[in-house]
mmCIF file of the C-alpha atoms, coordinates in Angstrom:
data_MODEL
# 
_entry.id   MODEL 
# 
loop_
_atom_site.group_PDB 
_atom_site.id 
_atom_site.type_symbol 
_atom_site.label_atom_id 
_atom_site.label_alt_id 
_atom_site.label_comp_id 
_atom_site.label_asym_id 
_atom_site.label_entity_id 
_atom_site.label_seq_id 
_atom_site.pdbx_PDB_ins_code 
_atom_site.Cartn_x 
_atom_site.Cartn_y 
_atom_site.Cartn_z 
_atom_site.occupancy 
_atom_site.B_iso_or_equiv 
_atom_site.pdbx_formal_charge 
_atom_site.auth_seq_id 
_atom_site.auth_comp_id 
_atom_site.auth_asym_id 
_atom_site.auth_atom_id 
_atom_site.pdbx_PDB_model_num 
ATOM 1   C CA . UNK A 1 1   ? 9.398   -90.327  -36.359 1.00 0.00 ? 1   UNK A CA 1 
ATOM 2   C CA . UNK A 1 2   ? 7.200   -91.285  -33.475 1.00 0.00 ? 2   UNK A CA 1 
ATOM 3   C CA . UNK A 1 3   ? 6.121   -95.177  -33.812 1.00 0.00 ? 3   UNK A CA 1 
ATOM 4   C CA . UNK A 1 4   ? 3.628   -97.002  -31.433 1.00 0.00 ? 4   UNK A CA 1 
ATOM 5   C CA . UNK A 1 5   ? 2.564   -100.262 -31.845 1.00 0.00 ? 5   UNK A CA 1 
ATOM 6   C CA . UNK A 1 6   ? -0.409  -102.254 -29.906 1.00 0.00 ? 6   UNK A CA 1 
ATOM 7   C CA . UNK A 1 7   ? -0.335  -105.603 -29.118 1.00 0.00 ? 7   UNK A CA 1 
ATOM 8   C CA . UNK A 1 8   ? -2.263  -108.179 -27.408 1.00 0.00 ? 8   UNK A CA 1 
ATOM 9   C CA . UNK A 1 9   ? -6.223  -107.724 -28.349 1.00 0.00 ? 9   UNK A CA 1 
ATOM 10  C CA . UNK A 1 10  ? -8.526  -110.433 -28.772 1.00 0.00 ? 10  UNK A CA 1 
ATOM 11  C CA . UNK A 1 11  ? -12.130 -112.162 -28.125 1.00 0.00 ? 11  UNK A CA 1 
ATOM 12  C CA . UNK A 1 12  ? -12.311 -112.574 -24.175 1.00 0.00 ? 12  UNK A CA 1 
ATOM 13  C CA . UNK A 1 13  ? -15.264 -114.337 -22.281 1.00 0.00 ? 13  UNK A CA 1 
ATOM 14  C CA . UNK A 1 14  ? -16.985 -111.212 -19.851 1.00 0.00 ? 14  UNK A CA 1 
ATOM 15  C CA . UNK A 1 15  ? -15.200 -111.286 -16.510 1.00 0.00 ? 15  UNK A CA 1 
ATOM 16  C CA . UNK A 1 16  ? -11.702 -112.153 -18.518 1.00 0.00 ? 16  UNK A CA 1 
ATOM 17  C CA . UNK A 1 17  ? -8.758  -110.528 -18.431 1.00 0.00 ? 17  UNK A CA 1 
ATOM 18  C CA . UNK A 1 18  ? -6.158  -109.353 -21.418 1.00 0.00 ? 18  UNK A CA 1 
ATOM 19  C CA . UNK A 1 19  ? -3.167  -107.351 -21.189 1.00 0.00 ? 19  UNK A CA 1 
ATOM 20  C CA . UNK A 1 20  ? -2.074  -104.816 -24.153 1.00 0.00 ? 20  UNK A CA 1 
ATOM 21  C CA . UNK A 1 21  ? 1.346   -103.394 -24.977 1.00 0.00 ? 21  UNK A CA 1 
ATOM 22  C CA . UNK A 1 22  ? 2.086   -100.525 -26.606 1.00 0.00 ? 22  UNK A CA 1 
ATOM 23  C CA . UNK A 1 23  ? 6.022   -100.313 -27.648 1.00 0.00 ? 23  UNK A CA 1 
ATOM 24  C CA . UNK A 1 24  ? 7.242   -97.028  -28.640 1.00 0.00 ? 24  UNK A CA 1 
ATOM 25  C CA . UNK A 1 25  ? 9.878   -95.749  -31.294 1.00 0.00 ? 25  UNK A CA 1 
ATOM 26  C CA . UNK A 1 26  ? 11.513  -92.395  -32.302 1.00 0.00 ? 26  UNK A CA 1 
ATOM 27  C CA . UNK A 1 27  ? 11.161  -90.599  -29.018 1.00 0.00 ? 27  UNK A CA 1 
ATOM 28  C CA . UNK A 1 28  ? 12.284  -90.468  -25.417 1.00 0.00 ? 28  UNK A CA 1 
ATOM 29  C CA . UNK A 1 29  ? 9.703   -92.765  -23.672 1.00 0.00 ? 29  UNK A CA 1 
ATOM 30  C CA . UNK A 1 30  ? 10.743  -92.194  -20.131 1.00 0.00 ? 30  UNK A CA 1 
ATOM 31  C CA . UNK A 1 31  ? 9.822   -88.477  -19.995 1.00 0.00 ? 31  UNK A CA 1 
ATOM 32  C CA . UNK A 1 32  ? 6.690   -88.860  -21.819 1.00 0.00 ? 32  UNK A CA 1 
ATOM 33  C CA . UNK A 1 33  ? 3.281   -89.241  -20.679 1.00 0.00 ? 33  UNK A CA 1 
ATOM 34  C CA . UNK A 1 34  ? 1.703   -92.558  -21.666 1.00 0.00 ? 34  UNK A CA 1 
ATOM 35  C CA . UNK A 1 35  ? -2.205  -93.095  -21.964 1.00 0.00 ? 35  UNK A CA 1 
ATOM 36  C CA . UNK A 1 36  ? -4.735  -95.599  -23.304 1.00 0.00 ? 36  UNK A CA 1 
ATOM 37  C CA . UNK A 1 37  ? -8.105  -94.817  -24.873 1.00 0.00 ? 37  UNK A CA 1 
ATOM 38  C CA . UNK A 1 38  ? -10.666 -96.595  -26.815 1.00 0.00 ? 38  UNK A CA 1 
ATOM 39  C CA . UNK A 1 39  ? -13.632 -96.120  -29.027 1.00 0.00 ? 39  UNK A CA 1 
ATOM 40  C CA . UNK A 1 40  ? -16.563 -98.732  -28.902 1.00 0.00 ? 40  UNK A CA 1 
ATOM 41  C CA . UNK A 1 41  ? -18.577 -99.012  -32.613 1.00 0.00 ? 41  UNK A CA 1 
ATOM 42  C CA . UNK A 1 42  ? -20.680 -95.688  -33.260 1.00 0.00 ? 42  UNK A CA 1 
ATOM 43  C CA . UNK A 1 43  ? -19.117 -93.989  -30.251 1.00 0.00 ? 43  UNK A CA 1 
ATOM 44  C CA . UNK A 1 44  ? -16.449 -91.355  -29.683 1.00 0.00 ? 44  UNK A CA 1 
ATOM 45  C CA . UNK A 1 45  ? -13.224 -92.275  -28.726 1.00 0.00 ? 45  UNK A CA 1 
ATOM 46  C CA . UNK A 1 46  ? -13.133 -92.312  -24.730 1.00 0.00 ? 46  UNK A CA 1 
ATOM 47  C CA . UNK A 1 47  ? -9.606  -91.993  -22.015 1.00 0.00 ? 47  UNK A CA 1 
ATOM 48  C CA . UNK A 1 48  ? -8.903  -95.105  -20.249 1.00 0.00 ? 48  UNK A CA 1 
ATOM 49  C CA . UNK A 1 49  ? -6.325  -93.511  -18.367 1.00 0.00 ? 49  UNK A CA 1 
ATOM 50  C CA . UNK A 1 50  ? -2.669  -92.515  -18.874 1.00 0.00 ? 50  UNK A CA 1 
ATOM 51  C CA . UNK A 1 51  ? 0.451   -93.091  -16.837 1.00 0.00 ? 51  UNK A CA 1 
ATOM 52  C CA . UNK A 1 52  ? 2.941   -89.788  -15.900 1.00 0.00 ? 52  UNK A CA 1 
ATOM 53  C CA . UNK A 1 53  ? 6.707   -90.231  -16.240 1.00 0.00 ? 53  UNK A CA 1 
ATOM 54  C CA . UNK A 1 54  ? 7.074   -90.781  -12.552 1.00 0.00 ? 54  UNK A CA 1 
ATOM 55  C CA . UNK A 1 55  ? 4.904   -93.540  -12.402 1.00 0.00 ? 55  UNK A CA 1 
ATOM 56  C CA . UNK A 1 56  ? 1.620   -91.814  -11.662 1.00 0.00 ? 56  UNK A CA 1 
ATOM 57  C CA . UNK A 1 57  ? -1.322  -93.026  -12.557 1.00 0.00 ? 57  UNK A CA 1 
ATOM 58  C CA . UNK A 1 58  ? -4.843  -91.649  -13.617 1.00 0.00 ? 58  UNK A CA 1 
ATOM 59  C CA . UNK A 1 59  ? -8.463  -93.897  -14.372 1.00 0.00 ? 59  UNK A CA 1 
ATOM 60  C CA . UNK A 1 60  ? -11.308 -93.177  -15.893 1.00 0.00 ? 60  UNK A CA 1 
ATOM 61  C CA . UNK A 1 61  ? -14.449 -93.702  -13.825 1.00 0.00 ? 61  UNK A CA 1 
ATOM 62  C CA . UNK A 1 62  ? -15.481 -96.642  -15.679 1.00 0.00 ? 62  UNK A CA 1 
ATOM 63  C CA . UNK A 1 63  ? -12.454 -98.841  -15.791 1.00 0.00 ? 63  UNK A CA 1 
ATOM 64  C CA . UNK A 1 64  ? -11.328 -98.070  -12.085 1.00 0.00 ? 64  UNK A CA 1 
ATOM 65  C CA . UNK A 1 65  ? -10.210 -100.370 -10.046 1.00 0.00 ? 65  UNK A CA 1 
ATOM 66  C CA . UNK A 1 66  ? -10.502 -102.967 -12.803 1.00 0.00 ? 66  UNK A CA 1 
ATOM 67  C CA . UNK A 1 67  ? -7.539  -101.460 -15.172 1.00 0.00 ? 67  UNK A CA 1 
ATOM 68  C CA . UNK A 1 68  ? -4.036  -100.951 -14.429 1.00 0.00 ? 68  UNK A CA 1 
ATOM 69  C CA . UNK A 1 69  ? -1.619  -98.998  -16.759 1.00 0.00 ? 69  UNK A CA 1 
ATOM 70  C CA . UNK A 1 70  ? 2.197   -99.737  -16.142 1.00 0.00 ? 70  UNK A CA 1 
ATOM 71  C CA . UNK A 1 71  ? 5.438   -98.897  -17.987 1.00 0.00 ? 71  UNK A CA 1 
ATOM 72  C CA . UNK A 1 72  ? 8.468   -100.175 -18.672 1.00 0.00 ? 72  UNK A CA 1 
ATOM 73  C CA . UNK A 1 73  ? 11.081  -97.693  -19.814 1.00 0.00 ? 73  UNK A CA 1 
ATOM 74  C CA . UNK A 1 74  ? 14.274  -99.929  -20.577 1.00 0.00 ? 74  UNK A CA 1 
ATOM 75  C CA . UNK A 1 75  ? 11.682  -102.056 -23.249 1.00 0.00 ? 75  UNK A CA 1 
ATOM 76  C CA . UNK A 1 76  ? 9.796   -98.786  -24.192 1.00 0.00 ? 76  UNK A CA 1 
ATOM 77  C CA . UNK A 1 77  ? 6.697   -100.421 -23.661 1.00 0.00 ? 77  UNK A CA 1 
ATOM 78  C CA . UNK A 1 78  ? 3.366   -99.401  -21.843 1.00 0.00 ? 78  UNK A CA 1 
ATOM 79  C CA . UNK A 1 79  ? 0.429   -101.692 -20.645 1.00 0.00 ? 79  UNK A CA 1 
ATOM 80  C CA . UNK A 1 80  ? -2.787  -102.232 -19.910 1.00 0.00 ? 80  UNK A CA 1 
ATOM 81  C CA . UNK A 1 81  ? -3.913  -104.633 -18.008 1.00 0.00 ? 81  UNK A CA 1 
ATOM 82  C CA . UNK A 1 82  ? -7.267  -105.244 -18.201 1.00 0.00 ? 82  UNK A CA 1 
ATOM 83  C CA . UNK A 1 83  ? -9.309  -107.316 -15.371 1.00 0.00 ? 83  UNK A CA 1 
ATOM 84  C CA . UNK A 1 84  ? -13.203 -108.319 -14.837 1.00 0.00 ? 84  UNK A CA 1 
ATOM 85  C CA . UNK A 1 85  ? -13.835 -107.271 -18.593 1.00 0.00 ? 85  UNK A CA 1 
ATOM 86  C CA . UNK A 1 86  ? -17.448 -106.575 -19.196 1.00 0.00 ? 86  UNK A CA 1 
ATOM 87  C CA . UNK A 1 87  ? -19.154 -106.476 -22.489 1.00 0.00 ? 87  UNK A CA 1 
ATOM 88  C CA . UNK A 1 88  ? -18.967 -102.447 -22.740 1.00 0.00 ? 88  UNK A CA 1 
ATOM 89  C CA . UNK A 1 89  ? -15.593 -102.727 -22.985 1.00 0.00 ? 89  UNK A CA 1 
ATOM 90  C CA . UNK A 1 90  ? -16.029 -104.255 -26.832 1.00 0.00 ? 90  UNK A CA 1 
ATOM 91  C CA . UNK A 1 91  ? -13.680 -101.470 -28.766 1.00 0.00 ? 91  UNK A CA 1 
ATOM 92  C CA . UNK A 1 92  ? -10.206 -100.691 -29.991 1.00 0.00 ? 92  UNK A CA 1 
ATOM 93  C CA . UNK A 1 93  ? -8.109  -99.530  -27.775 1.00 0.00 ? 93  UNK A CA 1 
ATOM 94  C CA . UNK A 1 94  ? -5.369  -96.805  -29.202 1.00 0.00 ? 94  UNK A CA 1 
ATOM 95  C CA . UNK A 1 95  ? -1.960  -96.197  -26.838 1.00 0.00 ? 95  UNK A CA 1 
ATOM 96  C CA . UNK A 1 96  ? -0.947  -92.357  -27.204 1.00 0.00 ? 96  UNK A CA 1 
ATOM 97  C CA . UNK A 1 97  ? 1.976   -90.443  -26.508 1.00 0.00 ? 97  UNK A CA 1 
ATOM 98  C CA . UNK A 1 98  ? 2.379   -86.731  -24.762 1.00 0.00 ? 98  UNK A CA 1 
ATOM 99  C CA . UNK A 1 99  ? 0.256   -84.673  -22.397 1.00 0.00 ? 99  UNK A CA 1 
ATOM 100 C CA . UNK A 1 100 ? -0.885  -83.517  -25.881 1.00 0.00 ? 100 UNK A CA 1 
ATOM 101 C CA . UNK A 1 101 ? -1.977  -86.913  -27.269 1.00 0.00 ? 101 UNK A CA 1 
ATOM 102 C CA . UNK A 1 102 ? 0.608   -86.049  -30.558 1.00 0.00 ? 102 UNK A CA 1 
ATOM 103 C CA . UNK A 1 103 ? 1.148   -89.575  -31.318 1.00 0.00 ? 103 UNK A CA 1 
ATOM 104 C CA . UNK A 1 104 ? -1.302  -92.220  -31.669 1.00 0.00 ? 104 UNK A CA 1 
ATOM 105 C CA . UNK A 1 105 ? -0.665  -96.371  -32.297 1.00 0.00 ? 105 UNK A CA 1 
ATOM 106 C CA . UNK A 1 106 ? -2.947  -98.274  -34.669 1.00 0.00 ? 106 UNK A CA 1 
ATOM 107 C CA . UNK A 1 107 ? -5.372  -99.754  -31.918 1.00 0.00 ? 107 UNK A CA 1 
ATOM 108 C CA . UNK A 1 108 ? -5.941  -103.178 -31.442 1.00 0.00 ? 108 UNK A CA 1 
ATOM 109 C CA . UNK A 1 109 ? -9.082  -104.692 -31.091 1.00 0.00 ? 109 UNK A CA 1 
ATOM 110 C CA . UNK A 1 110 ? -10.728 -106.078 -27.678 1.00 0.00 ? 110 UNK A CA 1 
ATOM 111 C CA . UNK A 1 111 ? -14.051 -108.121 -28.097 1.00 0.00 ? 111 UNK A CA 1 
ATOM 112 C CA . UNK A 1 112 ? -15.894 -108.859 -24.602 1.00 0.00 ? 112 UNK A CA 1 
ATOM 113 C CA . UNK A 1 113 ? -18.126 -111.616 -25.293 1.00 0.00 ? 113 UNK A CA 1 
ATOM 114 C CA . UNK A 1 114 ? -21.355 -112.059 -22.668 1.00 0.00 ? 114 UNK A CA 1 
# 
């Protein structure tokens, strides 16, 4: 059974940084596609981006430049590393596993304060 687990949310001040891990369980991490999204209060869940098993890397628009998703495979663990937070970026933020999305962590919250 597929396990991920978020770490590392919190209340930062706008133009803060945080960085989140996501460890994974029950499934070969180093072939799998790794991504980040999040969903703000009243609004759909959005992709942050997502990191390939050979290290590539793809952004959504809004978070480019700013975010940077990395891996580690020997600790199973992805991250997000989150720079020049703005207040917009107030949400959970869910780790997923797959091209498909099939597995999904619990989210942990990230509060940008103004």
């Amino acid at each position: 059974q597929v396990q991920l687990v978020e770490s590392g949310g919190g209340l930062v001040q706008a133009g803060g940084s945080l960085r989140l891990s996501c460890v994974a369980s029950g499934m070969l991490f180093s072939i799998n596609r790794m991504g980040w999204s999040r969903q703000a209060p009243g609004k759909q869940r959005e992709l942050v981006g997502y990191i390939s098993s050979d290290g590539n890397t793809m952004y959504a628009d809004s978070v480019k430049g700013r975010f940077t998703i990395s891996r580690d495979n020997a600790k199973k663990t992805v991250y997000l590393q989150m720079d020049s937070l703005k207040p917009e970026g107030t949400a959970v933020y869910y780790c997923y596993a797959g091209v498909r999305a099939s597995s999904w962590g619990q989210g942990t919250q990230v509060t940008v304060s103004s």
